[in-house]
LUMLUMNU-118728 format. One line per 5 residues: number of its first residue (from 1); for each residue x negated, y negated, z negated of C-alpha. Coordinates in Angstrom, 3 decimals. Each point is the difference from the previous one (the first is absolute). Layout:
REM residues N
NUM = X:Y:Z ~ ... $
//
This chain:
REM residues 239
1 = 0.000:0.000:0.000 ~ -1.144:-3.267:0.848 ~ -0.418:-2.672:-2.403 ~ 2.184:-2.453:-0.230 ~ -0.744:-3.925:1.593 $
6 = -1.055:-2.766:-1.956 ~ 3.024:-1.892:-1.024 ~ 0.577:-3.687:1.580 ~ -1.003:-2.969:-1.648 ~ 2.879:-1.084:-2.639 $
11 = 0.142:-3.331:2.658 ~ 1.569:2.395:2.694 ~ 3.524:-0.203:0.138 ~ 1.591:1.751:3.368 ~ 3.032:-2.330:-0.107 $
16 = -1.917:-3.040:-1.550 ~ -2.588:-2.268:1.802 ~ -1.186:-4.255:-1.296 ~ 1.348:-0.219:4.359 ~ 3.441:-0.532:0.364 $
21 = -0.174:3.011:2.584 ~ -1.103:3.770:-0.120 ~ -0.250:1.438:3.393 ~ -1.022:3.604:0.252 ~ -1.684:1.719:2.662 $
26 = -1.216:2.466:1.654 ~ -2.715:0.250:2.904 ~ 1.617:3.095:1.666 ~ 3.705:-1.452:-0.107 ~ 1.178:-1.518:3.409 $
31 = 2.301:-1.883:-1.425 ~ -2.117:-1.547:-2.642 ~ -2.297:-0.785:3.061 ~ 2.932:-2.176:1.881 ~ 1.193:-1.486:-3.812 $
36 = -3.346:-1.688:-0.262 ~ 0.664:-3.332:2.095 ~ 3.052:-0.633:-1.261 ~ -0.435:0.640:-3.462 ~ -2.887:-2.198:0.451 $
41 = 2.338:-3.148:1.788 ~ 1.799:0.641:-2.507 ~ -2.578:-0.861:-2.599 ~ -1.420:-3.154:1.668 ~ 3.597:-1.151:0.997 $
46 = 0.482:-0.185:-4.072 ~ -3.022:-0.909:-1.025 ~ -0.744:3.567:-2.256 ~ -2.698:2.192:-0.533 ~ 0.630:3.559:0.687 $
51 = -1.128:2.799:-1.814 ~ -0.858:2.991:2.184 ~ -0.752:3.142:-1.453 ~ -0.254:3.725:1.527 ~ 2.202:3.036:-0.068 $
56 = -1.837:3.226:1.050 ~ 3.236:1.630:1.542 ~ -0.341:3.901:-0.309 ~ 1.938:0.092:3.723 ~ -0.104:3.544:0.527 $
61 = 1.824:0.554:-3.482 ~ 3.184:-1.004:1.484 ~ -0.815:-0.550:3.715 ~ -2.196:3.304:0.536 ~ -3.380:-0.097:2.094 $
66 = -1.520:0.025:3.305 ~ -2.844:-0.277:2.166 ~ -0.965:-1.291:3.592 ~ -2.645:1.553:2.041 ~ -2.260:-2.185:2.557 $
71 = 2.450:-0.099:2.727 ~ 3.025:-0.786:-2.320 ~ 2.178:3.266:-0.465 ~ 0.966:1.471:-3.227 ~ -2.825:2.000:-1.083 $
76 = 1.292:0.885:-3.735 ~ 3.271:-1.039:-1.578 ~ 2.007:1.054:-3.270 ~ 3.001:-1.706:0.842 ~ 3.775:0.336:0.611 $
81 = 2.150:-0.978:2.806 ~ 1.586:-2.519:-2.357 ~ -3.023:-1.180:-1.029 ~ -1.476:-0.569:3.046 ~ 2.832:-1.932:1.350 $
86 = -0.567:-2.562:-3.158 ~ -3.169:-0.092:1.095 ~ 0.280:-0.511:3.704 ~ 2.824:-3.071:-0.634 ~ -2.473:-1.468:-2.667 $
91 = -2.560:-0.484:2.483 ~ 2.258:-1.096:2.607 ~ 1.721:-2.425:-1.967 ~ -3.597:-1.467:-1.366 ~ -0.890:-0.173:3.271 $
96 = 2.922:-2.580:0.752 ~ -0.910:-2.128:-2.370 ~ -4.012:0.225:0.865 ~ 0.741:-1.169:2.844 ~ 2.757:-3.102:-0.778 $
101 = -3.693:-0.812:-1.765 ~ -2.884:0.601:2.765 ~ -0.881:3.275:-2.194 ~ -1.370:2.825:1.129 ~ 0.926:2.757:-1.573 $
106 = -1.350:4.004:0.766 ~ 0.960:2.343:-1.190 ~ -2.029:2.214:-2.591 ~ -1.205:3.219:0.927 ~ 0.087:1.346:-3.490 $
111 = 1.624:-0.827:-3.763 ~ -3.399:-2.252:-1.325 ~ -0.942:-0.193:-3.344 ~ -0.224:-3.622:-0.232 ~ -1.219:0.161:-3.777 $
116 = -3.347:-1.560:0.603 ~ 1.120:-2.658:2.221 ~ 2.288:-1.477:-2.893 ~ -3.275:0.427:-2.209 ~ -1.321:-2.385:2.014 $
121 = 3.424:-2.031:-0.505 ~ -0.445:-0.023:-3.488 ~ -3.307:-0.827:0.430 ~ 0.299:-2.973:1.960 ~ 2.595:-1.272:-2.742 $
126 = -2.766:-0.004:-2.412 ~ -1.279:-2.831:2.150 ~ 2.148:-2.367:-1.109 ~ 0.525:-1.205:3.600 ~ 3.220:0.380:1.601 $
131 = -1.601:-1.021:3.607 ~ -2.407:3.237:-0.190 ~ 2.820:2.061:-1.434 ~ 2.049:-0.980:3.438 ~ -2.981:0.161:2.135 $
136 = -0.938:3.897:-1.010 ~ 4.152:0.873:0.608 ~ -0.503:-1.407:2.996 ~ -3.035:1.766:1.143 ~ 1.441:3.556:-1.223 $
141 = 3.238:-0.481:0.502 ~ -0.375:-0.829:4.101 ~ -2.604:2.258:0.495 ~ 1.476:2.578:-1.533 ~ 3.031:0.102:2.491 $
146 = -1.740:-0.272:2.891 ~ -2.408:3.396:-0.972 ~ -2.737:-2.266:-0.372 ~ -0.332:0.413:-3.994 ~ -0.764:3.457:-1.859 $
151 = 1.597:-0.683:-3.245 ~ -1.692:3.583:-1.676 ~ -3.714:-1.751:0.517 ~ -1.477:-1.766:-2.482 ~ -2.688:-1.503:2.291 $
156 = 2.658:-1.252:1.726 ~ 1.971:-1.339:-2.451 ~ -3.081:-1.757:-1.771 ~ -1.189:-1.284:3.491 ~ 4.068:-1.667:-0.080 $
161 = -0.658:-1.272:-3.454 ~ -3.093:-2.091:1.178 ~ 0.947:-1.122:2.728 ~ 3.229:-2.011:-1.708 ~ -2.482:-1.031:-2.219 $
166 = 0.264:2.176:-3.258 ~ -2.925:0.977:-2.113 ~ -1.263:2.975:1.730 ~ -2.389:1.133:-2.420 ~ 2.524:-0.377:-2.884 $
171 = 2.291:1.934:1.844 ~ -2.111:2.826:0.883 ~ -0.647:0.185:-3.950 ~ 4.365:-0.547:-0.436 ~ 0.311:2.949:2.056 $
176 = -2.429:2.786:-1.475 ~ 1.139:-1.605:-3.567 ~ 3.526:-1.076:-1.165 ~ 1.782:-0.443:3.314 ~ 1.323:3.232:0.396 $
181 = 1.209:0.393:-3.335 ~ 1.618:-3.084:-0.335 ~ 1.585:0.550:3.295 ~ 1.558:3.337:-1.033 ~ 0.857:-2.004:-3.172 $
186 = 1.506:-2.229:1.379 ~ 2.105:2.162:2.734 ~ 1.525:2.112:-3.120 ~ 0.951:-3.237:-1.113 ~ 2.009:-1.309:2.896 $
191 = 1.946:3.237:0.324 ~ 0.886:0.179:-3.562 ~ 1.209:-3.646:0.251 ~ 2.311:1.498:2.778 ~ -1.943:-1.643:2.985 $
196 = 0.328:2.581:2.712 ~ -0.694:-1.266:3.705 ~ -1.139:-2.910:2.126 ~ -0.056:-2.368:0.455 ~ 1.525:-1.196:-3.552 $
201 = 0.974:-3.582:-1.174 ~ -0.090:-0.608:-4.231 ~ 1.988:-3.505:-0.597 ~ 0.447:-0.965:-4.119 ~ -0.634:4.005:-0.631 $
206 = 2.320:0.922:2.691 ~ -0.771:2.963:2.926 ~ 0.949:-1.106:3.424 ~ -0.949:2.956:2.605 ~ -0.359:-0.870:3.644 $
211 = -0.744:-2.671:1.931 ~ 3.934:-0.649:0.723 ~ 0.300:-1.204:-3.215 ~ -2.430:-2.875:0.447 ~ 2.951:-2.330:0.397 $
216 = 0.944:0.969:-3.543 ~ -3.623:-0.370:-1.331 ~ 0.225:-3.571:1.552 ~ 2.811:-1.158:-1.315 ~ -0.474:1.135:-3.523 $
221 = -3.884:-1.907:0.390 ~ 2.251:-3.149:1.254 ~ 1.622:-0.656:-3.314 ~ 3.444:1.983:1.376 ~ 1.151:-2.575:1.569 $
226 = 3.361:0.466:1.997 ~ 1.400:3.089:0.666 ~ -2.146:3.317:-0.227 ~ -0.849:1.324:3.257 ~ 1.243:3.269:1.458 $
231 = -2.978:2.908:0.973 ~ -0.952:-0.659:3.214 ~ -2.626:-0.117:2.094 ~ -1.041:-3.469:0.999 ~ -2.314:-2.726:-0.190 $
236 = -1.483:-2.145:-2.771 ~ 1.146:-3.496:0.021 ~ -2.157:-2.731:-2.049 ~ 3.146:-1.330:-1.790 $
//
């Protein structure tokens, strides 16, 4: 039996942040990938700081597994019919909204573990600089979905670390020290707190999951002024 991770720091709260918004993510989620740019309007459009954090998802838990060979066909799966159809419309309907945005969006050829790229996440939030923070999501998050970024190297994800301007060094030490514990720390956290998918919007200790519910987040962020908006996909206005 394994032993069990360090807990978080007492200052980790899943539902609590000093920002007035919690966004969780994942790497490996489409439609975290297509949330970003509005989520991050949204921010500037109200004049907030934004708190993102990452959610490991354990996709083939609940969505199975499968694998891609070189030319594109299913080499290995371990999935059902159902399942594959969820998968197939997720894709297609991230790929609508990719492309509303100038995105491109692949997709993967297998279920990533996208633990140590959110290392690095949590690493570049020890920097204290939100610009850095924005500039490695950037870097992993486009490369990523164009097959241009192997999330499983740690080469890789250091080279992506210095070259948005993080402490490369300290990271290296981050990663071979605390950062995987606190990461699996921190991931038991989240789904005890009842976080389970992404992307995820915390307002005043509240769970808002999917990016049709931005709207919502908005409003609530505005003061809730007028009428509550209905879930819907849509744009965010600066009023």
């Amino acid at each position: 039996m394994s032993e069990p991770s360090r807990p978080v720091s007492d200052a980790f709260d899943p539902l609590r942040s000093t920002a007035p918004l919690i966004v969780y993510i994942d790497i490996k989620s489409p439609y975290a990938f297509v949330a970003r740019d509005p989520t991050r309007r949204l921010a500037e459009a109200l004049g907030i700081r934004v708190d993102w954090r990452p959610l490991t998802l354990d996709i083939p838990s609940y969505l199975g597994s499968a694998r891609l060979d070189d030319k594109g066909k299913v080499a290995e799966a371990n999935r059902t019919p159902s399942q594959w159809r969820n998968v197939r419309y997720a894709y297609h309907d991230a790929r609508r909204y990719a492309r509303l945005s100038g995105l491109t969006l692949r997709g993967t050829v297998k279920i990533w573990d996208t633990s140590l790229v959110h290392i690095g996440m949590s690493w570049m939030k020890k920097q204290q600089d939100d610009a850095v923070l924005a500039r490695y999501l950037d870097i992993v998050y486009e490369r990523f979905w164009r097959r241009e970024f192997d999330a499983e190297d740690a080469a890789v994800v250091t080279a992506a670390v210095a070259e948005a301007g993080g402490e490369q060094l300290g990271f290296r030490a981050y990663l071979h020290g605390s950062g995987r514990e606190e990461h699996d720390a921190m991931q038991t956290a989240i789904f005890d707190a009842g976080i389970f998918g992404v992307p995820s919007y915390v307002v005043e200790g509240d769970l808002f999951f999917g990016r049709e519910n931005l709207p919502m987040v908005q409003w609530l962020l505005s003061g809730r002024r007028g009428s509550a908006p209905d879930i819907a996909y849509c744009g965010i206005s600066d009023g």
